[in-house]
DRENBAMI-299782 format. One line per 10 residues: their letters; for each residue x, z, y of N, C-alpha, C. Coordinates in steps of 0.2 Angstrom, whole numbers, m for minus. Atoms other than C-alpha are relative to their C-alpha. Layout:
BEGIN
A> X,Z,Y,X,Z,Y,X,Z,Y ~ ... $
//
This chain:
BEGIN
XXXXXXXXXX> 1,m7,2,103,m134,493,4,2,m6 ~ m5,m3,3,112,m135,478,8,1,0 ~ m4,m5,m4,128,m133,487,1,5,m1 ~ 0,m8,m2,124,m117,491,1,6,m8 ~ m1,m5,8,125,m110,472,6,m3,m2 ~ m4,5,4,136,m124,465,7,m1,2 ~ m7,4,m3,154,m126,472,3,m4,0 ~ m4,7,2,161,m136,461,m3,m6,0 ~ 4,9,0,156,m156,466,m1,m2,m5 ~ 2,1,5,156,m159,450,m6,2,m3 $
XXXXXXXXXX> 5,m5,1,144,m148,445,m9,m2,6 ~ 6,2,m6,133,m153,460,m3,m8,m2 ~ m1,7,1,134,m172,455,m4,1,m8 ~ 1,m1,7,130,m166,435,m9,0,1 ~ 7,m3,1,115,m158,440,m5,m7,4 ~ 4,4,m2,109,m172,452,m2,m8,m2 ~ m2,4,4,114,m185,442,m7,m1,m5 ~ 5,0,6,99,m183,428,m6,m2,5 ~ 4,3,m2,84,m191,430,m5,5,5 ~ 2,m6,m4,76,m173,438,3,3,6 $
XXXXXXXXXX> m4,m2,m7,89,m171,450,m4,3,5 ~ 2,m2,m6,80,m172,466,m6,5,1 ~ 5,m7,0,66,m161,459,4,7,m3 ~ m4,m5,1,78,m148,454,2,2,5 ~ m7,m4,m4,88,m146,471,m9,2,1 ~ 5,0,m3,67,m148,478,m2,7,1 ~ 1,m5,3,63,m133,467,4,7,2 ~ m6,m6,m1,81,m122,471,m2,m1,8 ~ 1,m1,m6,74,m126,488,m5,6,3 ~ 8,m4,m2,55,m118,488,4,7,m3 $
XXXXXXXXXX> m1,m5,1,64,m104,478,3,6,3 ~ m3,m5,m9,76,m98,492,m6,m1,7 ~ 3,m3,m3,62,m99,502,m5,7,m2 ~ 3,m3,4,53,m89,492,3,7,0 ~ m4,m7,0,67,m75,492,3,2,m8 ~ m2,m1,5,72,m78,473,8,3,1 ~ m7,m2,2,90,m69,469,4,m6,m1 ~ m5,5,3,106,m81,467,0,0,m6 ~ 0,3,8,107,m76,448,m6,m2,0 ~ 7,1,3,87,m79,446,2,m10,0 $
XXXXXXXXXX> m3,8,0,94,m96,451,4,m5,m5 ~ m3,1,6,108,m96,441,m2,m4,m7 ~ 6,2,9,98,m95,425,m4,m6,0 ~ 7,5,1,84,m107,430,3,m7,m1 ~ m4,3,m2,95,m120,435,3,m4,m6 ~ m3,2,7,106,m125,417,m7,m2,m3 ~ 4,3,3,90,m125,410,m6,m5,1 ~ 3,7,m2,80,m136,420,4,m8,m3 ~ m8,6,m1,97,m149,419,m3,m1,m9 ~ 0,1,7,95,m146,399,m7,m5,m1 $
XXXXXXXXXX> 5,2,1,75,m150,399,1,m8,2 ~ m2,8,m3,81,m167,409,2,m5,m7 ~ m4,1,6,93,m169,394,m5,m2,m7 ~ 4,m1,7,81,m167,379,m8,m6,4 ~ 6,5,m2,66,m179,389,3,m6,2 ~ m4,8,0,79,m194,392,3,m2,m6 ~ m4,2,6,85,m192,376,m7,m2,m6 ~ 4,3,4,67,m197,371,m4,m4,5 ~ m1,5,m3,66,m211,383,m8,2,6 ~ 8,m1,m3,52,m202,393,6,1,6 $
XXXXXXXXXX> m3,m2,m5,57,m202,413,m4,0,5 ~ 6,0,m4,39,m199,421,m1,10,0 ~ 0,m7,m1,35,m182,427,m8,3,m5 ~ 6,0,3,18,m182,420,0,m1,m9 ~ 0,1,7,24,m189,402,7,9,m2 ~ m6,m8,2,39,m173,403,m4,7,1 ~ 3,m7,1,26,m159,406,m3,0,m6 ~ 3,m2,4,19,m162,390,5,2,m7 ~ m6,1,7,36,m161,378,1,7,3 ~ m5,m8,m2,39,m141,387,0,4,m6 $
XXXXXXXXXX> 0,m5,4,33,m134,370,8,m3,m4 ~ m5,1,4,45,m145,359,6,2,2 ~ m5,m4,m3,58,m141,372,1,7,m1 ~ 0,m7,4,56,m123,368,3,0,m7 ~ 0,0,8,57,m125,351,7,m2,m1 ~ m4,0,2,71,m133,352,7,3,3 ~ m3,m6,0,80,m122,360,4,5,m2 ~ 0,m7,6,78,m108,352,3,m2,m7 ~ m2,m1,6,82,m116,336,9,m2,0 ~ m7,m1,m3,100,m122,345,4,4,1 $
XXXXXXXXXX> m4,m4,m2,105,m107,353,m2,7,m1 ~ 2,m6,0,95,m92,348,m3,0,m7 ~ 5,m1,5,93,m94,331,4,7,m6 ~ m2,m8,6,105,m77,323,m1,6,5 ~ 4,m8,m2,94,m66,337,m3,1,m3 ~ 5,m2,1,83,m53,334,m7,m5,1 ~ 6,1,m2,64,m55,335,m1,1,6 ~ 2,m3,m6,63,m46,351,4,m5,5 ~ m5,5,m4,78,m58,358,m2,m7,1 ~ 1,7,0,71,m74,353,m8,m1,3 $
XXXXXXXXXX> 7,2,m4,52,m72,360,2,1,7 ~ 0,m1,m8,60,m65,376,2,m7,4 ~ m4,8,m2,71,m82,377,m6,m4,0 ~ 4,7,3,56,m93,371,m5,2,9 ~ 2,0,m7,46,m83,386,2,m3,5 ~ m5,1,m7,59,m85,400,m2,m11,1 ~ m1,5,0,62,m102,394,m5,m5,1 ~ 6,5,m2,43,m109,394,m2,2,7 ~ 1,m4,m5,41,m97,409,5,m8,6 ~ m5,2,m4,54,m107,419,m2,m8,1 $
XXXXXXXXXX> 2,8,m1,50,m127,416,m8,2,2 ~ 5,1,m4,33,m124,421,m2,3,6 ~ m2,0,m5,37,m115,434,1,m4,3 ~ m5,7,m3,47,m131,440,m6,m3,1 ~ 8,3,0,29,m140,437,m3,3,5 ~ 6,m2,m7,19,m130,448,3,0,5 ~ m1,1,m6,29,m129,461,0,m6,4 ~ m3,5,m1,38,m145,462,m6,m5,0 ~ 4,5,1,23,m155,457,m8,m1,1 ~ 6,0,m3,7,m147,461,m1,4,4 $
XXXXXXXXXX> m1,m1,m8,13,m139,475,m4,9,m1 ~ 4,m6,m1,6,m120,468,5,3,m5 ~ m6,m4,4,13,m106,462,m4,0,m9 ~ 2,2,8,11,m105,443,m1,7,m4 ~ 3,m6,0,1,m91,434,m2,m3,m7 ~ 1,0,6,0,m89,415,m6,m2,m2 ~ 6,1,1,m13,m98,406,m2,6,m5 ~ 4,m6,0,m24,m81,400,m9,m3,m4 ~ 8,m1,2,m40,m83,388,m4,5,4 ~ 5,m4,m5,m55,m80,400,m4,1,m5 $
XXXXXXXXXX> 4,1,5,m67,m71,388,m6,m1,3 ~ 7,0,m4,m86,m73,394,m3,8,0 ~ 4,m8,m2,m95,m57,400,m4,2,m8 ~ 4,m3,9,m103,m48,383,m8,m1,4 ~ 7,0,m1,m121,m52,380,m2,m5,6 ~ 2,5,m6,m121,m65,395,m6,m4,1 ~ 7,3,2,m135,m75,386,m4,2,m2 ~ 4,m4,2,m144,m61,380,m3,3,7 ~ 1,m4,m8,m144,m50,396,4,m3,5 ~ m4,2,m7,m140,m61,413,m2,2,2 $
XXXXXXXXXX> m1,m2,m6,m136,m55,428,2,8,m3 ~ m1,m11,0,m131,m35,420,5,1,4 ~ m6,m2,m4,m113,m35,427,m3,m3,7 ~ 1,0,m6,m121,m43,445,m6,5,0 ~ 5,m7,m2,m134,m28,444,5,7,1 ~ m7,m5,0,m117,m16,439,2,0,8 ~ m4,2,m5,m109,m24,455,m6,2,7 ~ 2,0,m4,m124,m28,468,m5,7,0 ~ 6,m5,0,m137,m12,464,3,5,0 ~ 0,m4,1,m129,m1,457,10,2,4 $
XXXXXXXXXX> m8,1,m3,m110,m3,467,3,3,m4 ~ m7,m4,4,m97,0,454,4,m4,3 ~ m4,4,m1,m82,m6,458,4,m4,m5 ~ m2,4,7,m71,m19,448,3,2,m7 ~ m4,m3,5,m60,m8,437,m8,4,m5 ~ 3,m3,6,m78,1,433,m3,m4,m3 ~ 3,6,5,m85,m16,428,3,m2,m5 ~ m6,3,6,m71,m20,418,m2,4,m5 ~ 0,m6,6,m73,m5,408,m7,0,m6 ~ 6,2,3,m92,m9,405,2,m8,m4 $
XXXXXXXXXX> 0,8,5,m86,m29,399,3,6,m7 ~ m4,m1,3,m74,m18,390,m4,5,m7 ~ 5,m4,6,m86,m6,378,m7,m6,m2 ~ 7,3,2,m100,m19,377,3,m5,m1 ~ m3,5,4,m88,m32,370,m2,2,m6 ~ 1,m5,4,m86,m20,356,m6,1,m2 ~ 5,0,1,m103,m17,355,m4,m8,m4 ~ 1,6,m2,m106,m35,356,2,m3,m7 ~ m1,2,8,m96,m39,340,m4,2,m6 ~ 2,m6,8,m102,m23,330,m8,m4,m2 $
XXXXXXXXXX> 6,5,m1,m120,m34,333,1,m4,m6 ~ m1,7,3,m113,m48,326,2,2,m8 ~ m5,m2,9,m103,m40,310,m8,2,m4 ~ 5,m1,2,m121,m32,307,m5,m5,m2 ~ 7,5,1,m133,m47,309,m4,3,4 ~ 8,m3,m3,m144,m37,321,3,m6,6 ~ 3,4,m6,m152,m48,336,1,4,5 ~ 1,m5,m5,m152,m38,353,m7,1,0 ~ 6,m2,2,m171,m39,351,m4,4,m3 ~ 3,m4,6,m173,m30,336,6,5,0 $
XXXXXXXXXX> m5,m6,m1,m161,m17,342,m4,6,m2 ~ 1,m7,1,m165,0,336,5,6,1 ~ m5,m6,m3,m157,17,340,2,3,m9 ~ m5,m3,7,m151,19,320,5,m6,0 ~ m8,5,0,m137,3,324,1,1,7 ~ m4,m3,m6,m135,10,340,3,9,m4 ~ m3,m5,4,m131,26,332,6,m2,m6 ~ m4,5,6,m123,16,315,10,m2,7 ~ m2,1,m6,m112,10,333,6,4,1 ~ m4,m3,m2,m106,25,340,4,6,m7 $
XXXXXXXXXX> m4,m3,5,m101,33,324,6,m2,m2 ~ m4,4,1,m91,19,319,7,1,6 ~ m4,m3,m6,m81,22,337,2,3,2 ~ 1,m7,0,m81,38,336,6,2,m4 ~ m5,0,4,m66,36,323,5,m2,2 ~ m4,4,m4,m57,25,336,2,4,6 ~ m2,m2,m8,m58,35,353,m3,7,m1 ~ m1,m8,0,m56,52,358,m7,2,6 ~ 8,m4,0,m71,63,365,m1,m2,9 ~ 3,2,m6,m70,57,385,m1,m7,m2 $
XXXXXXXXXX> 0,7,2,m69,38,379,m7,m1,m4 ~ 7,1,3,m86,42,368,m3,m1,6 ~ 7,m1,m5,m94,49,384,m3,m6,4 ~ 0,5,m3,m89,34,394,m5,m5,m5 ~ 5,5,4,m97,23,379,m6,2,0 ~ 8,0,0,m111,31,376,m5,0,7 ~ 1,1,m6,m114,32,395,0,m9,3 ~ 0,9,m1,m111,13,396,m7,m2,m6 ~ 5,3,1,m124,10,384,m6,2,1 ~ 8,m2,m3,m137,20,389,m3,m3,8 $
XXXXXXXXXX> 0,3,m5,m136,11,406,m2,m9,m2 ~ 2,6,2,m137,m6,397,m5,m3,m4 ~ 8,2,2,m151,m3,387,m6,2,3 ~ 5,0,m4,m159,3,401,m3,m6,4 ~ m1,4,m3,m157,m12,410,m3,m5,m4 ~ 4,3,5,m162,m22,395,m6,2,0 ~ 6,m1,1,m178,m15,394,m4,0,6 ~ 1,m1,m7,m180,m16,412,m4,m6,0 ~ 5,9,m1,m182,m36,410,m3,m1,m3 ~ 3,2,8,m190,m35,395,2,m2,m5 $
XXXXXXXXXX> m3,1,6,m178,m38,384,1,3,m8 ~ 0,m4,7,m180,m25,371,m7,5,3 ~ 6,2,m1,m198,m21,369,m1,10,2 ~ m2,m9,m1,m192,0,367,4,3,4 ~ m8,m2,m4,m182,11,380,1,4,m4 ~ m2,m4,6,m172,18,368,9,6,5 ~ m9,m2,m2,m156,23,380,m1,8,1 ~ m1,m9,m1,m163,42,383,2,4,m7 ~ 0,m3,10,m162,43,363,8,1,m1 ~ m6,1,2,m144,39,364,4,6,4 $
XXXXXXXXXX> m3,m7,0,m134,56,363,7,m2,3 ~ m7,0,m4,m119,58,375,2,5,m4 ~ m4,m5,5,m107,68,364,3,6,6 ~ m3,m6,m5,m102,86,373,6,0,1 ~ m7,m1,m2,m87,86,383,0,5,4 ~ m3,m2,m7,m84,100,394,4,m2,5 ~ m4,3,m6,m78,97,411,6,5,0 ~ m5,m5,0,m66,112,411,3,0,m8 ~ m3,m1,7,m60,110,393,7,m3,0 ~ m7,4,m1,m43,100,397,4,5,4 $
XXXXXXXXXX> m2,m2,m3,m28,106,404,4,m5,7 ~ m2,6,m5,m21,97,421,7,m3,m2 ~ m8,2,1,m7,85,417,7,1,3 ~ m8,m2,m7,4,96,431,6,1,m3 ~ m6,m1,4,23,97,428,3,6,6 ~ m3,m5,m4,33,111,435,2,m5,8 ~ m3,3,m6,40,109,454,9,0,m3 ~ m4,2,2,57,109,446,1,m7,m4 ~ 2,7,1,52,95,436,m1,m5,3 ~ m2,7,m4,47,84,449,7,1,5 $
XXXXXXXXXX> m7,1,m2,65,89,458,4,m5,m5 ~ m6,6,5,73,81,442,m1,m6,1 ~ 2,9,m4,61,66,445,3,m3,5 ~ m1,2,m6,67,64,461,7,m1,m1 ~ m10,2,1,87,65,455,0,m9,m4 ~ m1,6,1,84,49,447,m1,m6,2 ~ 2,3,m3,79,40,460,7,m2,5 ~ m4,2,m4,93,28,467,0,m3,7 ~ 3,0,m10,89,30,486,6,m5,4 ~ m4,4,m4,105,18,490,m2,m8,m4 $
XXXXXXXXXX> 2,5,2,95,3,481,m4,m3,4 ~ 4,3,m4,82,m9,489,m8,6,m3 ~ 7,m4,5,68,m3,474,m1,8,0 ~ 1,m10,m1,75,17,476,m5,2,5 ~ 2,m3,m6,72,17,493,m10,1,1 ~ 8,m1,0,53,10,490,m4,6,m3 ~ 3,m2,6,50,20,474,0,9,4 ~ m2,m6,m2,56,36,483,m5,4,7 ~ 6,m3,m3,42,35,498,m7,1,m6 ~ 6,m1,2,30,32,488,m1,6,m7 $
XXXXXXXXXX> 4,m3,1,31,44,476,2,9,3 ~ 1,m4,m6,36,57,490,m7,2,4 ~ 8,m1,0,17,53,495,m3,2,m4 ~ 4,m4,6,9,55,478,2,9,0 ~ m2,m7,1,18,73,477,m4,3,7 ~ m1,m4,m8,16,79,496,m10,1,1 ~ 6,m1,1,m2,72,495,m3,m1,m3 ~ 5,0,9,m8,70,478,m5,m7,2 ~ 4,8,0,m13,52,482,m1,m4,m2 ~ 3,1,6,m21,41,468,8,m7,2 $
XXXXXXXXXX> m7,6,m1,m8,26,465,m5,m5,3 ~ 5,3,m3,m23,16,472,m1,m1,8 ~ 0,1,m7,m23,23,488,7,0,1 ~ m6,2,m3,m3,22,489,1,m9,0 ~ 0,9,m1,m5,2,486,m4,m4,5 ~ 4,3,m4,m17,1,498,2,3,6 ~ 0,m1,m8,m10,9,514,6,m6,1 ~ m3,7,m3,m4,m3,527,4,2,8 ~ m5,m5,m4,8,m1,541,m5,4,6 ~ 2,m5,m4,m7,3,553,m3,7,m1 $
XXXXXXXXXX> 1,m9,4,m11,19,543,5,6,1 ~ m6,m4,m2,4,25,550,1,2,8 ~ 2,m4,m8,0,35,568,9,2,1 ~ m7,m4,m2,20,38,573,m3,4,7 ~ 0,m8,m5,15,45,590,m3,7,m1 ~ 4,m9,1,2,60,584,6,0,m8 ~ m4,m4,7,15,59,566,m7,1,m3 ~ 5,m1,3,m2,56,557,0,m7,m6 ~ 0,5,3,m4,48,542,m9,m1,m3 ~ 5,1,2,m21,39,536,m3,m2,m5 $
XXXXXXXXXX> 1,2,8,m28,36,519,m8,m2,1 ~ 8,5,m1,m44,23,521,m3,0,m7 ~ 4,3,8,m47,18,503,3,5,m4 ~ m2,m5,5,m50,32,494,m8,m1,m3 ~ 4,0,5,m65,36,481,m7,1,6 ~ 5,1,m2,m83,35,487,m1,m3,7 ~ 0,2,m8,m79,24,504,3,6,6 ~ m1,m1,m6,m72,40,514,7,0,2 ~ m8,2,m2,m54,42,524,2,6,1 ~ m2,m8,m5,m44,59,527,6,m5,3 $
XXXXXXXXXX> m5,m1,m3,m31,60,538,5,6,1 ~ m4,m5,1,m15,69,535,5,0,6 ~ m7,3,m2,1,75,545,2,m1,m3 ~ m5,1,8,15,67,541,6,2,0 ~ m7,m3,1,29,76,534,5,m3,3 ~ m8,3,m4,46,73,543,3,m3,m8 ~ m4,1,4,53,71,524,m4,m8,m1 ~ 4,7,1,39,57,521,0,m5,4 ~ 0,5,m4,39,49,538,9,m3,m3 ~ m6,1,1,59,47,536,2,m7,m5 $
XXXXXXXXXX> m2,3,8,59,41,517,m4,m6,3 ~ 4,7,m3,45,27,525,4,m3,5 ~ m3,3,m7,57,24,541,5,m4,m4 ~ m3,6,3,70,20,529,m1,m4,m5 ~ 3,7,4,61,8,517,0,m5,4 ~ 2,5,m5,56,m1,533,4,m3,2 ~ m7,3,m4,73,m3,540,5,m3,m6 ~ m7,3,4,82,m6,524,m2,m3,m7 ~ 3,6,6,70,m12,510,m6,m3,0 ~ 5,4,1,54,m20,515,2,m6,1 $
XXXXXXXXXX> m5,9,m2,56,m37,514,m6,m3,6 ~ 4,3,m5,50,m49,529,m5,m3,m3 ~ 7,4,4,32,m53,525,m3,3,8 ~ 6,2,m5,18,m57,538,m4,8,0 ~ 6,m4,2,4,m44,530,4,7,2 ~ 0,m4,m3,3,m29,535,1,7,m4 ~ 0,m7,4,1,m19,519,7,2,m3 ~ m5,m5,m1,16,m6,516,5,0,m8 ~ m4,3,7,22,m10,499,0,m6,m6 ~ m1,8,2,31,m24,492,4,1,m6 $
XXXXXXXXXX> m8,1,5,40,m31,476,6,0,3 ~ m8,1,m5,59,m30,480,1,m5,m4 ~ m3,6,5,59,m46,466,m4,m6,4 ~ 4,6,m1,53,m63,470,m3,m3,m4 ~ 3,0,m5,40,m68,472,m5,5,4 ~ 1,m6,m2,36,m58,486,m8,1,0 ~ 5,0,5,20,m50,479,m3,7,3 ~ 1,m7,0,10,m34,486,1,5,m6 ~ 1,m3,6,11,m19,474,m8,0,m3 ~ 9,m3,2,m5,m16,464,2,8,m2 $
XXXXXXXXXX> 0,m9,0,m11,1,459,4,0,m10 ~ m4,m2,10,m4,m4,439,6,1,3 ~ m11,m1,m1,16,m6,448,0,7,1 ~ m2,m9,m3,13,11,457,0,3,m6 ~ 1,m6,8,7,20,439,7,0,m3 ~ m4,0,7,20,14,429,8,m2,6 ~ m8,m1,0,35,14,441,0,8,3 ~ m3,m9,m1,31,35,443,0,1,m9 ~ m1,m2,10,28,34,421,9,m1,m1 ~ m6,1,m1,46,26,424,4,5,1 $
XXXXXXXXXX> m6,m4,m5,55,39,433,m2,7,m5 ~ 2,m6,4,46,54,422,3,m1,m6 ~ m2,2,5,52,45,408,8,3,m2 ~ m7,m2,m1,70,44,415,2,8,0 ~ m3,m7,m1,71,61,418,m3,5,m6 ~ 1,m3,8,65,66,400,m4,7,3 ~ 5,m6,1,49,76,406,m6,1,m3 ~ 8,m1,4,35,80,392,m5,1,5 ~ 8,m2,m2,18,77,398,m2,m7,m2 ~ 7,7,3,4,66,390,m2,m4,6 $
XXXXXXXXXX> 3,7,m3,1,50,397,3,1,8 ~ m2,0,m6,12,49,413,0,m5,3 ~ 2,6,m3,7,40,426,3,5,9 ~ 1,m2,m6,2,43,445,m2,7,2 ~ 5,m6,1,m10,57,440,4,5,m1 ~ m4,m4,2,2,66,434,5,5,8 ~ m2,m1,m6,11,69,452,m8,3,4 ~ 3,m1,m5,m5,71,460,m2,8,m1 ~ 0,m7,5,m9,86,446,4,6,6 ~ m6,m6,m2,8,94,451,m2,2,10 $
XXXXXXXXXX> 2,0,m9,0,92,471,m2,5,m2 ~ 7,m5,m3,m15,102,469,3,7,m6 ~ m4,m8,5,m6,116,455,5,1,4 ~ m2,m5,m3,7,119,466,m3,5,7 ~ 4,m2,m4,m4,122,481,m5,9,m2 ~ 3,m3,4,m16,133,469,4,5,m1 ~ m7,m4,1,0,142,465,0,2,6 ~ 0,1,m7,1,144,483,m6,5,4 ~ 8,m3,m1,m17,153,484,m2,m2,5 ~ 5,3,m6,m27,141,496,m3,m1,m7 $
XXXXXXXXXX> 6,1,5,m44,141,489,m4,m8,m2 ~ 2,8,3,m51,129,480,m5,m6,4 ~ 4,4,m4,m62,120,493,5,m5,6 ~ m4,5,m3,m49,117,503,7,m5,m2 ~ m4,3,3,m37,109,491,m4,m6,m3 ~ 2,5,4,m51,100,484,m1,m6,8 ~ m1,4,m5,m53,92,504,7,m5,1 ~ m6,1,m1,m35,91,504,3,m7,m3 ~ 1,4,4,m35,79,489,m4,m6,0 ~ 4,5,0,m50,70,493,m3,0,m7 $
XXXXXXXXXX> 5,1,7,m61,77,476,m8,1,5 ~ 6,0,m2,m77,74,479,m5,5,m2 ~ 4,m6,3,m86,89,469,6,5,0 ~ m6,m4,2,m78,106,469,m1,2,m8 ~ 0,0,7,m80,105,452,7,m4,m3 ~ m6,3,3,m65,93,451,5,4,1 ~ m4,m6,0,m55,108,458,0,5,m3 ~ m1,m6,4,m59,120,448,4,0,m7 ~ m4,0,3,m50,115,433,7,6,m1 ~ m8,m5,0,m33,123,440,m1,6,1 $
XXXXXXXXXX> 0,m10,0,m40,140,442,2,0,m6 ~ m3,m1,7,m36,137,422,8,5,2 ~ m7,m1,0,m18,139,424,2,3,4 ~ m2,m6,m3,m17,153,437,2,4,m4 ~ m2,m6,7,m8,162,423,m1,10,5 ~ m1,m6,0,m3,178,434,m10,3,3 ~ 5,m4,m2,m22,180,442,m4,2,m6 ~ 4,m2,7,m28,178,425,1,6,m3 ~ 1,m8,2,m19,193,420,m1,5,1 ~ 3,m5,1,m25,203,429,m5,1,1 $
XXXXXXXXXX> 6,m2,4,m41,202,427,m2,m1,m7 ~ 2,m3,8,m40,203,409,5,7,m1 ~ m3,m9,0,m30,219,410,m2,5,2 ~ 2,m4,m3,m37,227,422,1,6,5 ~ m2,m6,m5,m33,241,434,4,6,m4 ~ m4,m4,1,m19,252,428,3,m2,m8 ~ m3,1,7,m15,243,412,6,m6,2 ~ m6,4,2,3,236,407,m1,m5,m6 ~ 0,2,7,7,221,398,7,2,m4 ~ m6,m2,5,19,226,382,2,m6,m2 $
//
């Protein structure tokens, strides 16, 4: 297989030559299966051959004694070849380059792909309160993202304990207050809600098993937020045209990047549900499209624009890559990888970026916004945009009656008055 990169025999013979040889070409094997790029190889390649170098030159020639020099190797490295970079240059090298030899390990040697080793924290409170995140999960069905959010404020709770010296048993609602003041410095007025909503559910539950002898969680004041207080994240329909100009539609990535967020605009679709449709969701004879996974388990069913179908015909015929699965969006890098709902956010914050358009926190939301404001604009009522979109309360539609600027005017001006 190394042939196939290498031309010059010399070069081919260099490489095989080294104690690693055979697991090197092994590796440039699974990788072209795998779908990696010819430079991706390029780069790996040299430096595998080097780590040979640097582990015969300390007389080790066992697979198992050379996985454990990969940090020295690193080190020395970087102090060879990267040492009048940046900070930013020399971590990206030290990445790549631990990234890479262990790479080689898992594939070549324990036969799996290879995944960042990641401190797993333990659930907050896990020995105080067991079972809370399986009551989250099996009683109360939240889903994962909302479980996380609950690890994620009742860690933080969970230290603030610790720094204090209070026990969970001798909790009181003056260091639960004590608590959310301190937080309260840290996150802004919807992040309180969610907090103080997350603990008034936990100390529910506590008291439930008998862990705290008081229910104290009706005590704990949810801070006022209005629902209608915020403005929608929408950006003009100009604005999403300029988005669209930067989308390189003769690329592998443009062509994907450009159905999907053709979708998000057309039908204000969560990045969640563009990661999750699959080719059967795609009805060509009725030209229907189907969106299964959306919020509270139900599905609408849209048609589908000629612009949308199209943009989807040619991703299929000229950037999905061949994979088995069924579901509709893929990495165009190796390895080949479904999108998650993170790649979809942050390759439309991407393109909003590129095209230099102010708005807070640009995401997905951000397109979907511009869905239902232009519609709005458009004067279909609020009920059935809020269908259209898949909100659940029409209370989540009402926000954009906000930004009806000209309806607004005239009912504050009223019958026969001019604005000056």
């Amino acid at each position: 297989m190394l042939e196939r990169f290498f031309v010059m025999p010399k070069t081919v013979d260099r490489i095989m030559g080294c104690w690693l040889g055979p697991q090197i070409d092994q590796y440039v094997t699974v990788l072209c299966e795998q779908g990696y790029a010819a430079r991706s190889i390029y780069r790996r390649v040299p430096i595998l051959t080097s780590f040979a170098d640097f582990t015969a030159a300390r007389h080790v020639d066992q697979i198992d004694q050379a996985e454990a020099l990969v940090d020295a190797f690193v080190a020395n490295w970087l102090s060879a070849r990267c040492g009048d970079r940046s900070t930013d240059a020399r971590r990206r090298s030290r990445n790549f380059i631990g990234v890479t030899v262990r790479h080689f390990f898992s594939l070549v040697v324990s036969k799996s792909e290879y995944r960042c080793n990641r401190t797993v924290w333990a659930d907050p409170f896990a020995v105080q309160v067991p079972g809370f995140f399986d009551y989250l999960r099996d009683e109360r069905g939240l889903r994962p993202r909302s479980i996380l959010a609950y690890r994620h404020y009742l860690r933080r709770f969970e230290r603030y304990l610790e720094d204090v010296g209070c026990e969970l048993a001798a909790l009181s609602l003056l260091v639960v207050t004590g608590y959310i003041t301190t937080v309260a410095q840290q996150f802004g007025p919807r992040s309180m809600v969610n907090i103080a909503g997350t603990l008034r559910v936990f100390l529910r539950h506590a008291h439930r098993e008998g862990l705290l002898q008081r229910d104290i969680s009706k005590q704990v004041e949810v801070p006022q937020h209005y629902r209608l207080a915020d403005i929608p994240r929408s950006i003009s329909w100009d604005a999403v045209q300029k988005m669209f100009d930067q989308v390189d539609r003769r690329t592998l990535a443009g062509r994907r990047d450009y159905a999907m967020l053709l979708l998000m605009v057309t039908y204000g679709l969560r990045a969640r549900e563009v990661a999750a449709l699959t080719l059967d969701d795609l009805d060509w004879k009725r030209d229907r499209l189907h969106v299964r996974e959306r919020k509270a388990e139900h599905s609408t069913t849209y048609p589908l624009a000629p612009v949308v179908g199209e943009a989807i015909v040619d991703y299929l015929k000229n950037g999905r890559p061949d994979v088995q699965s069924r579901l509709l969006f893929w990495r165009h890098l190796a390895p080949r990888l479904p999108l998650t709902q993170a790649a979809v956010s942050a390759m439309t914050s991407k393109y909003l970026h590129k095209a230099g358009i102010p708005v807070s926190r640009p995401g997905s939301h951000t397109l979907r916004h511009a869905c239902v404001q232009r519609l709005v604009d458009n004067g279909f009522p609020l009920k059935t945009i809020g269908d259209y979109v898949g909100h659940r309360s029409p209370s989540s539609t009402m926000i954009y009656a906000k930004v009806q600027v000209d309806a607004l005017r005239e009912v504050a001006l009223g019958d026969g008055e001019d604005l000056q």
